[in-house]
C-alpha positions in Angstrom: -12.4 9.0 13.2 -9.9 6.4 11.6 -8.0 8.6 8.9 -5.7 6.7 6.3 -3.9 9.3 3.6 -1.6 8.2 0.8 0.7 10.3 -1.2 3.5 9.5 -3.5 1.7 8.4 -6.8 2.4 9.5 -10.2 4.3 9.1 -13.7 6.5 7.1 -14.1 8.7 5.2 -16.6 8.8 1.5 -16.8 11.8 0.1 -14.8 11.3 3.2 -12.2 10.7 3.2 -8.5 8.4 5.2 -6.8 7.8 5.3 -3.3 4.0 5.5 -1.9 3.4 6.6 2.0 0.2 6.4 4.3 -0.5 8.4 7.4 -2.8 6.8 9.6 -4.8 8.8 12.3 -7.9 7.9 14.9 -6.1 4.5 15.4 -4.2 2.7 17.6 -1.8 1.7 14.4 -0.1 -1.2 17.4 -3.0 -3.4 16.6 -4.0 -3.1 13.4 -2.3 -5.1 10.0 -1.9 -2.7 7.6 -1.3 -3.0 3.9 -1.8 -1.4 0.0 -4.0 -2.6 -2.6 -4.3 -1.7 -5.7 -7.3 -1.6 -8.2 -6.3 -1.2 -11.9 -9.1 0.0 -14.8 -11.7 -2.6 -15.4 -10.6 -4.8 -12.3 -11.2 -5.9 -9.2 -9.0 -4.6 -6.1 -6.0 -6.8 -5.5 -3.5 -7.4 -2.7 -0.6 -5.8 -3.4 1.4 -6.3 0.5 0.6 -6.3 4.5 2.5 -6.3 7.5 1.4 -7.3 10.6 1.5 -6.1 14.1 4.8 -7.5 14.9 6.7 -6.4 11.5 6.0 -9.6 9.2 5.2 -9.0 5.8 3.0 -10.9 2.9 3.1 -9.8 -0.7 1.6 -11.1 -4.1 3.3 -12.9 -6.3 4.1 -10.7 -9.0 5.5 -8.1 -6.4 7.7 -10.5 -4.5 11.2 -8.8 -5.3 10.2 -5.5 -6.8 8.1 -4.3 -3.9 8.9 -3.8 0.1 6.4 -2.5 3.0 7.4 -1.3 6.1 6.4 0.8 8.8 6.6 3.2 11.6 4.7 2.6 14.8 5.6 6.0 16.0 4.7 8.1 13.4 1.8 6.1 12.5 2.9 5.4 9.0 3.5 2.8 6.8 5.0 2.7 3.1 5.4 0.6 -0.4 9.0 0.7 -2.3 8.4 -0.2 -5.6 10.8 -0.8 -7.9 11.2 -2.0 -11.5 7.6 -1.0 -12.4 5.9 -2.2 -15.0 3.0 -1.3 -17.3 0.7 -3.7 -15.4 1.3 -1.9 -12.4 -0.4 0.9 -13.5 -3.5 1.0 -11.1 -4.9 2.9 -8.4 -3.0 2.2 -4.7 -4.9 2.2 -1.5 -3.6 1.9 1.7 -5.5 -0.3 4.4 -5.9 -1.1 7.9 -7.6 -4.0 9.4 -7.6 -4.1 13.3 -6.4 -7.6 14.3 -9.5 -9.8 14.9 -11.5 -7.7 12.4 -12.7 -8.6 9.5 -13.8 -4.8 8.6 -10.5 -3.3 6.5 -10.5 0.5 6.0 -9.4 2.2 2.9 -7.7 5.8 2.0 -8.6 7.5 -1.1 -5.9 5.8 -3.5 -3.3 7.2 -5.0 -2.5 6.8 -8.7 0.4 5.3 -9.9 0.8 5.2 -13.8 3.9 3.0 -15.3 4.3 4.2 -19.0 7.4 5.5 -21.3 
């Protein structure tokens, strides 16, 4: 059974970092992209960052230079830096895994991350 569990959310003040984590089980994490999203009140889920099999990563716009994913193929876990938060990061932060030729993502739970002074 394909397990993904985040941890890391939380308070915290705008121009903060927080660091979110996701522990992947019942895969074989070599061949799947993985990646966060994020859902904030009242809108739809967003892409927030991915990396693929081999290490390359994507992000959105507004999180190109604030936020960095990476991984660990042998723990099975992957992980968002985020830094100089905002107020409009606020949201919700799910990890997800798509298995490479798949076009079925799974999510985790979410994790709340709430940017406010």
């Amino acid at each position: 059974q394909v397990q993904l569990v985040e941890s890391g959310g939380g308070l915290v003040q705008p121009g903060g970092s927080l660091r979110l984590s996701c522990a992947a089980s019942g895969i074989n994490f070599s061949i799947y992209v993985m990646g966060w999203y994020r859902q904030a009140p009242g809108k739809q889920r967003e892409l927030v960052a991915t990396i693929t099999t081999g290490g390359s990563t994507n992000y959105a716009d507004s999180m190109k230079g604030r936020f960095t994913i990476s991984k660990d193929n042998a723990k099975k876990m992957v992980s968002l830096q985020m830094n100089s938060l905002k107020p409009e990061d606020t949201a919700v932060y799910y990890c997800n895994a798509r298995r490479v030729g798949s076009l079925v993502p799974i999510f985790g739970q979410g994790t709340q991350v709430t940017v406010s002074s």
